[in-house]
C-alpha positions, 0 to 999 in steps of 0.5 A: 702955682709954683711952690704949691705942693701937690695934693697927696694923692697927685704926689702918690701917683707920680712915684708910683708910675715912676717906681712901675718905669724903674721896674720895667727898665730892665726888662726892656733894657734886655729884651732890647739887648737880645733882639740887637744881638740877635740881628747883628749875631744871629743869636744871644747868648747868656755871656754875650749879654753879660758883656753888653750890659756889663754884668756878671753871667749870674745876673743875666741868668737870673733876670733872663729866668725872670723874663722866662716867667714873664713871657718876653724871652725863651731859653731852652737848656745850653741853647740862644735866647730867643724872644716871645712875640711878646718879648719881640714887640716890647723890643721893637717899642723900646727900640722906637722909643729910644730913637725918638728920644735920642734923635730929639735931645740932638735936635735940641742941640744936645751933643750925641755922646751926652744924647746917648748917655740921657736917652738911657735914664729918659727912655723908661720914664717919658710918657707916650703923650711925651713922646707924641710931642717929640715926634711932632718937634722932630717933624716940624724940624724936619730932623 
């Protein structure tokens, strides 16, 4: 019923899974970003990354030490990152999600620079039940 407000502990629920997806972005956002320069460079490197998120190079070596202790990446001293098989797969489901996301919002008739830009936020926080729907969409559109 609108209006209603949800019972306490609903409403607890909600914001705690969306402060775990805000956590996780930046692992996925990186892990992504390494396996995308990996494949078209052959190699990561802690200033390329930094140029692709738009960060300093202290900020990438801090979150990549992060994701070291983690599991998702390596980084052996003056030498590429590299991803674990962990990090690989987080990369490859990260990477799908974001297609579905992005290839449902222009579906939709969303204009791809706005698609690209929402599919960001949208990535992290849509649900696997929500992302089964959008392939359904996407399949009964045929796009």
């Amino acid at each position: 019923m609108p209006g209603k407000p949800e019972p306490t502990s609903q409403a607890a629920d909600r914001f705690r899974k969306t402060r775990a997806a805000h956590s996780d972005e930046t692992a996925e956002d990186y892990v992504e970003a390494v396996a995308q320069l990996i494949e078209s460079r052959g190699e990561a490197r802690i200033g390329d990354l930094a140029k692709v998120m738009g960060v300093s190079h202290v900020t990438v070596t801090r979150i990549i030490s992060r994701l070291q202790d983690e599991g998702l990446v390596e980084q052996p001293p003056y030498r590429p990152v590299t991803l674990t098989p962990a990090g690989r797969r987080l990369a490859r489901a990260s990477m799908e999600r974001h297609g579905v996301v992005l290839r449902f919002l222009c579906a939709i008739g969303v204009p791809r620079r706005q698609a690209e830009i929402d599919t960001e936020g949208i990535e992290h926080h849509v649900s696997a039940e929500t992302i089964r729907a959008m392939r359904r969409v996407l399949k009964e559109k045929g796009a």
